[in-house]
N, CA, C and O atoms as CSV, one atom per row, in Angstrom:
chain,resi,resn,atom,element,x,y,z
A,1,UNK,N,N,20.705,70.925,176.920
A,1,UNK,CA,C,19.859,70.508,175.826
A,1,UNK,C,C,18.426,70.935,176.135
A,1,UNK,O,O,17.869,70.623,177.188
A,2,UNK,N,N,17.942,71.549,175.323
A,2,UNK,CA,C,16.070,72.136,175.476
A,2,UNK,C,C,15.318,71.007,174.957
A,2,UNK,O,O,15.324,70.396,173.888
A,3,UNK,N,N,14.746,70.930,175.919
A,3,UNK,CA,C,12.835,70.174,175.392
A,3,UNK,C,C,12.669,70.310,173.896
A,3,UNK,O,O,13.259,71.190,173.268
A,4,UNK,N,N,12.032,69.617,173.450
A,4,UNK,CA,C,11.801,69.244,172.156
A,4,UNK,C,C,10.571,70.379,171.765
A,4,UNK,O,O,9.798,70.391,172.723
A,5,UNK,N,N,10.156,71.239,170.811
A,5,UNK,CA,C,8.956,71.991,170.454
A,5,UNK,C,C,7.778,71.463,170.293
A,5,UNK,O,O,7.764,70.367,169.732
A,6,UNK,N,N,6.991,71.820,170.550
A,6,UNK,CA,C,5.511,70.815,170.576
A,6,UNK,C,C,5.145,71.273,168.910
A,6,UNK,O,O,5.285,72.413,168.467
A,7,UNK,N,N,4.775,70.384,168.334
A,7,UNK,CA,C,3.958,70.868,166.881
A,7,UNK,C,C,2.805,71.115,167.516
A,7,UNK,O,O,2.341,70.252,168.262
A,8,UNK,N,N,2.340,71.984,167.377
A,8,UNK,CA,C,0.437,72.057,167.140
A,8,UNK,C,C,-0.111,71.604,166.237
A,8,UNK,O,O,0.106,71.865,165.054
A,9,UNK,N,N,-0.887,70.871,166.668
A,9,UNK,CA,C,-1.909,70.154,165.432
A,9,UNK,C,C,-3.206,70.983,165.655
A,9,UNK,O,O,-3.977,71.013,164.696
A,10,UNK,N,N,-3.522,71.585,166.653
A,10,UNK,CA,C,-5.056,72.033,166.354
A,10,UNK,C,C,-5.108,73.261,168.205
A,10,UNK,O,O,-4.438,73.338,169.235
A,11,UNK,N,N,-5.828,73.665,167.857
A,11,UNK,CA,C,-6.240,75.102,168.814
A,11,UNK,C,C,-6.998,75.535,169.047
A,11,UNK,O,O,-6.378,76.598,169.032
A,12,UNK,N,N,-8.201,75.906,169.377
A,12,UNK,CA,C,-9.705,76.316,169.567
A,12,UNK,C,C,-9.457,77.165,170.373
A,12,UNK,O,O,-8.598,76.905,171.215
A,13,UNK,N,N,-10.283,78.782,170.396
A,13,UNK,CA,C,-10.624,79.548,171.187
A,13,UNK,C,C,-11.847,79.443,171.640
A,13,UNK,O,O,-12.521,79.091,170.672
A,14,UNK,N,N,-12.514,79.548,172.559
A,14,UNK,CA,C,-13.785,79.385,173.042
A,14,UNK,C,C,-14.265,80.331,173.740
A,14,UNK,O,O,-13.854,80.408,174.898
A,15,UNK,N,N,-15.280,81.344,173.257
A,15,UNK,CA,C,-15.599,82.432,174.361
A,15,UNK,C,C,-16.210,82.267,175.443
A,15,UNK,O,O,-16.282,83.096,176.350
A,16,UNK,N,N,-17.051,80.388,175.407
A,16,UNK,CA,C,-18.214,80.180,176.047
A,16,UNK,C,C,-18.524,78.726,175.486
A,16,UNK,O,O,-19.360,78.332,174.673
A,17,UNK,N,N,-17.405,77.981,176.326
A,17,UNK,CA,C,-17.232,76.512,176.064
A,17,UNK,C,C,-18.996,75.529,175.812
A,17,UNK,O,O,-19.270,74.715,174.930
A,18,UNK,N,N,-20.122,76.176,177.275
A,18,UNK,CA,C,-20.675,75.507,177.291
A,18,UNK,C,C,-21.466,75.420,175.782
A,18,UNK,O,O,-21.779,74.322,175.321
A,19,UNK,N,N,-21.763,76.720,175.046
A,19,UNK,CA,C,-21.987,76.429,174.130
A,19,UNK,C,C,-21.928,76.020,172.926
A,19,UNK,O,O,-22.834,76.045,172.093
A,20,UNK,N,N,-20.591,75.538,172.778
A,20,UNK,CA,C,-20.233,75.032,171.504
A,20,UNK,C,C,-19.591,73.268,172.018
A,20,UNK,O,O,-19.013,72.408,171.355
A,21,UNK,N,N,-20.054,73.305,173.554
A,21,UNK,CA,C,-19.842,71.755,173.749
A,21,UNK,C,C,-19.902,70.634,172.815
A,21,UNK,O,O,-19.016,69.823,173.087
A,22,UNK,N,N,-20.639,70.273,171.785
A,22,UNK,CA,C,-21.274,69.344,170.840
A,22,UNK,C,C,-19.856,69.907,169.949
A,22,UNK,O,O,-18.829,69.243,169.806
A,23,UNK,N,N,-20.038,70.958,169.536
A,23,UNK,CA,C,-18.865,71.076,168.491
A,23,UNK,C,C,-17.500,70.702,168.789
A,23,UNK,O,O,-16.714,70.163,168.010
A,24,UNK,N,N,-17.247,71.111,170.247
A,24,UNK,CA,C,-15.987,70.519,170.487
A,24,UNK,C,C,-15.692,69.391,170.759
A,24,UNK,O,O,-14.492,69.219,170.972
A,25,UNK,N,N,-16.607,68.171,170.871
A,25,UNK,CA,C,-16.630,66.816,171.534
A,25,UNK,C,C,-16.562,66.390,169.800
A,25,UNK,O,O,-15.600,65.626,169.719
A,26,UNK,N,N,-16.916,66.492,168.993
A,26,UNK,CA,C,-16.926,66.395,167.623
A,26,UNK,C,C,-15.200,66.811,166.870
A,26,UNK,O,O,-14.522,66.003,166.235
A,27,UNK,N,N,-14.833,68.172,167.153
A,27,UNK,CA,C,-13.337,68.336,166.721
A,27,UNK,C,C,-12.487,67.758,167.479
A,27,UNK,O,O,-11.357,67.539,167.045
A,28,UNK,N,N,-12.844,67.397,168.746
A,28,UNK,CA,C,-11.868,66.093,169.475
A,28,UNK,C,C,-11.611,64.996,168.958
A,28,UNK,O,O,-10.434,64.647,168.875
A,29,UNK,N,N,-12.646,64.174,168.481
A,29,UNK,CA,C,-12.939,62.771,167.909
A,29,UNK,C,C,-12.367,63.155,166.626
A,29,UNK,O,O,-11.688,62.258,166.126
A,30,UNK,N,N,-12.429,64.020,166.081
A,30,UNK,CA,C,-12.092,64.072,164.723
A,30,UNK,C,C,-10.354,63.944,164.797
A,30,UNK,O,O,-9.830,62.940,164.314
A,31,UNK,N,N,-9.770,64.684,165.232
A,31,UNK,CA,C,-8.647,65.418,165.681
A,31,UNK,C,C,-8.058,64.008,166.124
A,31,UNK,O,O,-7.434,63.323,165.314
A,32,UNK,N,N,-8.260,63.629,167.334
A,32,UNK,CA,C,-7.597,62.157,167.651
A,32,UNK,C,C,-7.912,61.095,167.077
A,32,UNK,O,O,-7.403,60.033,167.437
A,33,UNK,N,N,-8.987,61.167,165.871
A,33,UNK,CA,C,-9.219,59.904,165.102
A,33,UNK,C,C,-8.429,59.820,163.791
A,33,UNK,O,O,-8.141,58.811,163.148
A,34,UNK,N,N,-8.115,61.224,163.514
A,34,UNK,CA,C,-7.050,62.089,162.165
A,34,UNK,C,C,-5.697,61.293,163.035
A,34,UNK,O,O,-5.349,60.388,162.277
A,35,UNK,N,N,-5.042,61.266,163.960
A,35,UNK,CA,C,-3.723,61.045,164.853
A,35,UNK,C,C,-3.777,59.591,164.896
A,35,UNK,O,O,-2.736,58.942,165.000
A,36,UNK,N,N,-4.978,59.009,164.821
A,36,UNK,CA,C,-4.612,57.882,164.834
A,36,UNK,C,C,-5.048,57.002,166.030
A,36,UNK,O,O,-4.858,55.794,165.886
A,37,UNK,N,N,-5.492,57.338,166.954
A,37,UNK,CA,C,-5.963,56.717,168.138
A,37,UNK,C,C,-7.393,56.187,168.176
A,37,UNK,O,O,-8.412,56.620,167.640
A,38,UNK,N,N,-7.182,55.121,168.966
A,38,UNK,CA,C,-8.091,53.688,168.542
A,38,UNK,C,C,-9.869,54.114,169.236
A,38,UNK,O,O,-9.913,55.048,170.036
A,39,UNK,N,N,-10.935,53.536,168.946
A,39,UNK,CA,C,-12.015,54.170,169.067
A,39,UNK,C,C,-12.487,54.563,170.334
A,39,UNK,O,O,-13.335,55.428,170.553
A,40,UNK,N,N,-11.620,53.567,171.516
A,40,UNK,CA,C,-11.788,53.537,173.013
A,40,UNK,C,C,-10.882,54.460,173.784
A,40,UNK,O,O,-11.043,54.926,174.912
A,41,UNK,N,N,-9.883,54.623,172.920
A,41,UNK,CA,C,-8.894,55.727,173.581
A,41,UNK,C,C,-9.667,57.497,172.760
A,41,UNK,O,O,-9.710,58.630,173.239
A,42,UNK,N,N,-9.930,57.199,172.021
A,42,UNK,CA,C,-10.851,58.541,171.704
A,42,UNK,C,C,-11.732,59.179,172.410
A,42,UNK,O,O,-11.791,60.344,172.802
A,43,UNK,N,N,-12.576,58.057,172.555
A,43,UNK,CA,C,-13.854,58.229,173.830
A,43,UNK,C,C,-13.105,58.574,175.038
A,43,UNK,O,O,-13.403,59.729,175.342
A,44,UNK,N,N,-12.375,58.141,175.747
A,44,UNK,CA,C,-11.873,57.837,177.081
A,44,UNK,C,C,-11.118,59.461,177.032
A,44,UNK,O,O,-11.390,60.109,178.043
A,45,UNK,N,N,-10.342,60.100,176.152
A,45,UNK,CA,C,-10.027,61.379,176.306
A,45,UNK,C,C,-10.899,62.275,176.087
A,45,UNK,O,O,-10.744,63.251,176.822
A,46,UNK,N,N,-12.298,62.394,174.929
A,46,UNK,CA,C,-13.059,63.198,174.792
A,46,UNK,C,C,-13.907,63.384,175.924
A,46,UNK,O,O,-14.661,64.356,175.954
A,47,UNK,N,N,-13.857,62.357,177.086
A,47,UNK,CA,C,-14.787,62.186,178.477
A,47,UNK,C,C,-13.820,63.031,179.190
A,47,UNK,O,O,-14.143,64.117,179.670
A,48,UNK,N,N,-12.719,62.576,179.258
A,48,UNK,CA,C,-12.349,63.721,180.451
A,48,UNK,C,C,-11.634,64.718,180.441
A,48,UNK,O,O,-11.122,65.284,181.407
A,49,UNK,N,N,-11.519,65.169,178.508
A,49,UNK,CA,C,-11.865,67.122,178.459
A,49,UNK,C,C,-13.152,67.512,178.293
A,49,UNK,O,O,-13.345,68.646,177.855
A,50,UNK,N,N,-14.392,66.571,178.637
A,50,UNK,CA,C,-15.817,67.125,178.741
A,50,UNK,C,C,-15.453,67.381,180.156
A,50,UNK,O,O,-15.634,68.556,180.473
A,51,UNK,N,N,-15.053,66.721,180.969
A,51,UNK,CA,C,-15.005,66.431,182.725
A,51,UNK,C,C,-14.387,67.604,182.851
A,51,UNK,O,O,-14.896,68.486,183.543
A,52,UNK,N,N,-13.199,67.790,182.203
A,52,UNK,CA,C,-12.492,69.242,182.786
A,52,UNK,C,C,-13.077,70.494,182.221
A,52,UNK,O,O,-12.439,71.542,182.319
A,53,UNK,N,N,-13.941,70.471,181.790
A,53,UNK,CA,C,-14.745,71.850,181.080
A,53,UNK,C,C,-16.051,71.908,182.085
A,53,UNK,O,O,-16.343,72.840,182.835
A,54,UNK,N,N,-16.569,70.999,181.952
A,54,UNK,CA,C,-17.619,70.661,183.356
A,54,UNK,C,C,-16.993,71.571,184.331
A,54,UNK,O,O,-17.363,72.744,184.290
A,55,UNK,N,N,-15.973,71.178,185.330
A,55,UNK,CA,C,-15.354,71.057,186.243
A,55,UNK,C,C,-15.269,72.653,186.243
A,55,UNK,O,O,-15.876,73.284,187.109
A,56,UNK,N,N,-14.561,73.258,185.328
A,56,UNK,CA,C,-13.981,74.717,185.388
A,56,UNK,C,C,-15.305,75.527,185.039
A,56,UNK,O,O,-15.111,76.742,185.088
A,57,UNK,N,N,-16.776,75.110,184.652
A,57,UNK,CA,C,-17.895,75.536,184.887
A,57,UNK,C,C,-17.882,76.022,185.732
A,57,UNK,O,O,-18.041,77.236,185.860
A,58,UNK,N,N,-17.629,74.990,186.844
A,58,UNK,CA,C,-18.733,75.496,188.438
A,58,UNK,C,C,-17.426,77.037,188.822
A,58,UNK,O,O,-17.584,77.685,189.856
A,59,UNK,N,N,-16.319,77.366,187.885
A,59,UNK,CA,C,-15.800,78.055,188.465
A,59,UNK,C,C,-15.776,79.849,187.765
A,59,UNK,O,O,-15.012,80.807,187.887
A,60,UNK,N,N,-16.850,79.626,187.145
A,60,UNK,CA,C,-17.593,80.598,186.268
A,60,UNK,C,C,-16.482,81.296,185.278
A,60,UNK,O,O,-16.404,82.496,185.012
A,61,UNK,N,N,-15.552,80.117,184.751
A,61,UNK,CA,C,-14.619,80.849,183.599
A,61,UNK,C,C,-15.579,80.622,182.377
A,61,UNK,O,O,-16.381,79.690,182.321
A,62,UNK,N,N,-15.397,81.640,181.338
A,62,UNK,CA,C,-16.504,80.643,180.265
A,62,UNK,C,C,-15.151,80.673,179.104
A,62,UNK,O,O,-14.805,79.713,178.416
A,63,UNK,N,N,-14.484,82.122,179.112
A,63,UNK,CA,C,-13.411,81.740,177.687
A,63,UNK,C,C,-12.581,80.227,178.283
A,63,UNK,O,O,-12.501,79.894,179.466
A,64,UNK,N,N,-12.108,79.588,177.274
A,64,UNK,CA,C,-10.775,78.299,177.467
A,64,UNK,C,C,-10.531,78.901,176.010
A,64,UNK,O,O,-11.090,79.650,175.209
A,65,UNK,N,N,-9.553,78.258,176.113
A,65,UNK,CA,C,-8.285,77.274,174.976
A,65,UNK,C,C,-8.619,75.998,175.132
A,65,UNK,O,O,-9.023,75.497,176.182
A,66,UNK,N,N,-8.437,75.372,173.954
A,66,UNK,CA,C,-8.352,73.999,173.919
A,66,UNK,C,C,-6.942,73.654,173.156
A,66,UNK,O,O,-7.246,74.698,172.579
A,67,UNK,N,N,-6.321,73.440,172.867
A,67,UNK,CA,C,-4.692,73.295,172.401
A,67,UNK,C,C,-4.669,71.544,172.138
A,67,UNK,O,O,-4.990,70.905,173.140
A,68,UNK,N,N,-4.324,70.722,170.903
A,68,UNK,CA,C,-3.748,69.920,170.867
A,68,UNK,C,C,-1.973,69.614,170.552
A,68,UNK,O,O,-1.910,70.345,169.564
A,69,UNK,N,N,-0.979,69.233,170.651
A,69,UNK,CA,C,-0.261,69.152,170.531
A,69,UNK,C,C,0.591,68.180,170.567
A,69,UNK,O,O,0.207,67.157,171.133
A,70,UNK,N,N,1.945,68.199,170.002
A,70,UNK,CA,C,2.642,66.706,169.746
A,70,UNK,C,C,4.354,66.809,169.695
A,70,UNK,O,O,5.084,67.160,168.768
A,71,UNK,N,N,4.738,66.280,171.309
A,71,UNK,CA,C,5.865,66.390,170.744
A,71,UNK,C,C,6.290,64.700,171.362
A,71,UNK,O,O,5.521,63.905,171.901
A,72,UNK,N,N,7.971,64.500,171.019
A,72,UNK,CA,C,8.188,63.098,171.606
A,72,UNK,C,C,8.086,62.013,171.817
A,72,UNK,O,O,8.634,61.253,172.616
A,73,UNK,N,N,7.070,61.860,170.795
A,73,UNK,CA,C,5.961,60.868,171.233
A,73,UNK,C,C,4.855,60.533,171.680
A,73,UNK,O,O,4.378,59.399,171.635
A,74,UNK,N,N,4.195,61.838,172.308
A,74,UNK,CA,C,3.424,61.947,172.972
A,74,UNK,C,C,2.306,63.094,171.989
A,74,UNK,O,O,2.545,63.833,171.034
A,75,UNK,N,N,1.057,62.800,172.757
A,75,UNK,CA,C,-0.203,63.720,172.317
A,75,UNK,C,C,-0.171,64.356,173.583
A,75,UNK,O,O,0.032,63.709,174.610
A,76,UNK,N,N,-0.464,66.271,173.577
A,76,UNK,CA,C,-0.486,66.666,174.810
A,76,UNK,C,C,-1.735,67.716,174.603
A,76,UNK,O,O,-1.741,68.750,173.936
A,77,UNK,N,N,-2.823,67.112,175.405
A,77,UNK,CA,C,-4.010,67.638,175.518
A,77,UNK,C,C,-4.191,69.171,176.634
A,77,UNK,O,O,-4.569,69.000,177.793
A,78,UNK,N,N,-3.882,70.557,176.125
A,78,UNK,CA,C,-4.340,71.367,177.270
A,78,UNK,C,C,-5.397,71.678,176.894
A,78,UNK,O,O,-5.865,71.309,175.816
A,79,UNK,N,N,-6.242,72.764,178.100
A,79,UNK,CA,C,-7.296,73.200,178.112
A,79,UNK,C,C,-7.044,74.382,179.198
A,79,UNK,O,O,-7.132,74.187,180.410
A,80,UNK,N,N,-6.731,75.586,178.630
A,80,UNK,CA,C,-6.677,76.984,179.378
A,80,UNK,C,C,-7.850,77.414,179.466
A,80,UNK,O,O,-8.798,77.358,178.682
A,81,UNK,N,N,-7.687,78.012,180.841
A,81,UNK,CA,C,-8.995,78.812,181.220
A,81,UNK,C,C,-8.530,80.706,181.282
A,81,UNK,O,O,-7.378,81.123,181.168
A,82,UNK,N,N,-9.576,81.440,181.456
A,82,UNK,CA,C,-9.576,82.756,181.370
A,82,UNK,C,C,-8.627,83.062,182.594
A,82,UNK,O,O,-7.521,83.603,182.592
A,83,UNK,N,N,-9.419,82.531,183.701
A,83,UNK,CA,C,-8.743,82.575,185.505
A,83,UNK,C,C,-7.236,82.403,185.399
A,83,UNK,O,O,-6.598,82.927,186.312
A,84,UNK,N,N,-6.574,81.793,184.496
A,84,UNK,CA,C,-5.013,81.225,184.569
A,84,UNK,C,C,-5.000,79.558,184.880
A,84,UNK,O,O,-4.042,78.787,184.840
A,85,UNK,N,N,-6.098,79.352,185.130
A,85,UNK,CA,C,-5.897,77.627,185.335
A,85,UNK,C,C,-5.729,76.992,184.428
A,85,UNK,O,O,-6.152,77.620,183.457
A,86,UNK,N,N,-5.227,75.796,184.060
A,86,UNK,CA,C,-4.756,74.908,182.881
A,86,UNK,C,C,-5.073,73.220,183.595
A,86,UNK,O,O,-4.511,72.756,184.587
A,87,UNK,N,N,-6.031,72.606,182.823
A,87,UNK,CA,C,-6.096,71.388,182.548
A,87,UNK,C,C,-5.176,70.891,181.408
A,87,UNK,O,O,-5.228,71.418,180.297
A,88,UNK,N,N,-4.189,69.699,181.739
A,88,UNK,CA,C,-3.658,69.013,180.955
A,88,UNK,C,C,-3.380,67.486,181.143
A,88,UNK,O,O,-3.066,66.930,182.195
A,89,UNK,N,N,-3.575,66.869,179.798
A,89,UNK,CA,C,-2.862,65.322,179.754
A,89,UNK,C,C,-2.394,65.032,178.609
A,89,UNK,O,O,-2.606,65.640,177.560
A,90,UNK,N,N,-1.660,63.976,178.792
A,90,UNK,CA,C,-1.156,63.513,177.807
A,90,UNK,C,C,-1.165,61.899,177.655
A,90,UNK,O,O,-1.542,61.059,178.472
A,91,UNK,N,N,-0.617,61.724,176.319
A,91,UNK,CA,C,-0.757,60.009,176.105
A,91,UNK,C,C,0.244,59.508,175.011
A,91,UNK,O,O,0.487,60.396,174.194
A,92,UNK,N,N,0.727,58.626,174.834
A,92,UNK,CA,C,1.825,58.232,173.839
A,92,UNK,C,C,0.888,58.188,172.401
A,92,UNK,O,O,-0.237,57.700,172.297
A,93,UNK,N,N,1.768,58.902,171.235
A,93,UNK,CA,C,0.721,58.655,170.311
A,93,UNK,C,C,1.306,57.235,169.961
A,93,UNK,O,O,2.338,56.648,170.285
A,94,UNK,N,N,-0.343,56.757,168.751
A,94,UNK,CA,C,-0.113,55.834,168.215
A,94,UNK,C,C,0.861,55.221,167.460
A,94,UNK,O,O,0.680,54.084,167.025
């Protein structure tokens, strides 16, 4: 039996995260407030895909992905970098 398909709900390319930071902390909140998640669980994920964009700064990638997605039950937050690295989490949706 195969894994279930993730729907995509939303996708961002970013050539140069740091600068469209504000915009993306904005289509986050929007995006998980559209899904349904409560005002503290919004904040609490939009902090630490700021943290993991921070983070992959100091490692001089500037393109990411940002990817939302949904399968199972779950919201699954990635964040690809140029290098091949991948930040991800997830959380039960609402």
């Amino acid at each position: 039996m195969s894994a279930p398909a993730h729907q995509f709900l939303f996708a961002l390319d970013l050539s140069d995260h740091a600068r469209f930071d504000g915009m993306l902390g904005e289509v986050a909140r929007n995006v998980l407030g559209h899904v349904g998640y409560a005002h503290d669980a919004v904040a609490e994920l939009v902090a630490l895909l700021r943290a993991a964009l921070a983070e992959n700064a100091a490692h001089a990638s500037h393109h990411c992905r940002v990817q939302f997605s949904a399968a199972s039950g779950e919201l699954q937050i990635v964040v690809s970098y140029g290098g091949g690295r991948e930040w991800r989490t997830k959380r039960p949706l609402p």
